[in-house]
C-alpha positions as CSV (number, residue, x, y, z in Angstrom):
1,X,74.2,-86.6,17.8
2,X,70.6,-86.8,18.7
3,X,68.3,-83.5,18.0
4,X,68.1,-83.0,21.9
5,X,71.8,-83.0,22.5
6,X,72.0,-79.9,19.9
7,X,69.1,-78.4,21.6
8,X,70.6,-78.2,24.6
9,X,73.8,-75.5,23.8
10,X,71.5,-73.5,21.9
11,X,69.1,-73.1,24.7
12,X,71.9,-72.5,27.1
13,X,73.6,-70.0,24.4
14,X,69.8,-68.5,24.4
15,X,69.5,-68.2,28.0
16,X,73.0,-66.3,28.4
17,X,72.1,-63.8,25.8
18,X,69.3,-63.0,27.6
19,X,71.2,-62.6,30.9
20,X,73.4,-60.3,29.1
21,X,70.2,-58.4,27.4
22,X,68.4,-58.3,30.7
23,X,72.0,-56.7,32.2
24,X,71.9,-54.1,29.3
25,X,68.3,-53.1,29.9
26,X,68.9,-53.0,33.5
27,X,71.6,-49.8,32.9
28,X,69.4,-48.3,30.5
29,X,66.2,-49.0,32.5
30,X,67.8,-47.0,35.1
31,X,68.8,-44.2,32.9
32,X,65.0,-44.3,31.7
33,X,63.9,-44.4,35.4
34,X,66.0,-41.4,36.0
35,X,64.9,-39.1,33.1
36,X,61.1,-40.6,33.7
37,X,61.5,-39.3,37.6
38,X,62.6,-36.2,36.0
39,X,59.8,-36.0,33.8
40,X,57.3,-36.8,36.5
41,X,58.8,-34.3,39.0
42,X,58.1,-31.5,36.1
43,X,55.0,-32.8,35.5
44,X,54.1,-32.9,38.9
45,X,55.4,-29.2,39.6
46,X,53.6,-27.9,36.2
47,X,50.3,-29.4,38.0
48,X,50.6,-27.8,41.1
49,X,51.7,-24.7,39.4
50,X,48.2,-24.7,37.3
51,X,46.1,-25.4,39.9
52,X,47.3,-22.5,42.1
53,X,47.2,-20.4,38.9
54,X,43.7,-21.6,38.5
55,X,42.9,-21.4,42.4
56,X,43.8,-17.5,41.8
57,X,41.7,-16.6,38.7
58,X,39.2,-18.5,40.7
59,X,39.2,-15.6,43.2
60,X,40.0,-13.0,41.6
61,X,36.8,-14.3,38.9
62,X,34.8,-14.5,42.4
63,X,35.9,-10.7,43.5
64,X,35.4,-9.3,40.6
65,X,31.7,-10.8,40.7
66,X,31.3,-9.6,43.9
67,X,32.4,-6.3,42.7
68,X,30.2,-6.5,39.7
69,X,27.0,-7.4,41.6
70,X,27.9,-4.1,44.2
71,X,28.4,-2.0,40.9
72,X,25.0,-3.0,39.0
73,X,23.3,-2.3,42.8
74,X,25.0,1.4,42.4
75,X,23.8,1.4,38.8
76,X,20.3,0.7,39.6
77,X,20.4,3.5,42.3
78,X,22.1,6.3,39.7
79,X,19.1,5.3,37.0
80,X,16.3,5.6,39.4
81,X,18.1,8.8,40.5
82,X,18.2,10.1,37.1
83,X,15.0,9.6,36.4
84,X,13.3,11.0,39.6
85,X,15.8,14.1,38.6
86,X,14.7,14.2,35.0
87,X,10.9,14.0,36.3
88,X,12.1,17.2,39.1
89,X,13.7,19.1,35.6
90,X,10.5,18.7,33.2
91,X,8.5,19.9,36.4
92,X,11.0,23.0,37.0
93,X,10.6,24.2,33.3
94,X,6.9,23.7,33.1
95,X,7.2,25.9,35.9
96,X,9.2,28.6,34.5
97,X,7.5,28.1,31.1
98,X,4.2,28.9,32.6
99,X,5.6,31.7,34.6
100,X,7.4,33.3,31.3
101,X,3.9,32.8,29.6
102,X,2.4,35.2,32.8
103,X,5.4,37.5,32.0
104,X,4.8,37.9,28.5
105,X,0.7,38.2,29.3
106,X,1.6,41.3,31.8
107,X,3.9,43.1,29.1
108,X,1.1,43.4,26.4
């Protein structure tokens, strides 16, 4: 027998076990493809899930800003009220001060 007679059954032995492998992986590939469609359909509802989440706390974060910036405004306005009514107070009890002072200056 000449090396390329041998070589021949072998290859042909080869290339049905491969047939047979390729058939094997074909049933499992589709079992893969089946739990990696699964996996991709989470993954793809997880996504879509986060970004509304995220689209919400981008709002609300926006809102609340909005709020914040209205509240400082009515902060601004209650300390420049405060002071002009501190200012009105000192004046009111320099007032009475002085007009005690006349009081006690009538009584001696």
């Amino acid at each position: 027998m000449s090396p390329s007679s041998l070589e021949s059954p072998i290859v042909e032995h080869n290339g049905h076990s491969e047939m047979h492998d390729q058939q094997g992986n074909l049933a499992l590939s589709s079992a893969d493809f089946s739990a990696l469609e699964d996996r991709v359909a989470r993954a793809v509802k997880l996504v879509k899930t986060e970004r509304e989440a995220r689209a919400a706390a981008e709002h609300r974060a926006e809102t609340l800003d909005t709020q914040l910036s209205e509240q400082l405004a009515i902060v601004k306005t209650l300390q420049e009220e405060i002071r002009a009514l501190n200012g009105e107070r000192d004046q009111v009890r320099q007032r009475v001060e002085k007009l005690l002072s006349q009081l006690d200056s009538l009584e001696l």
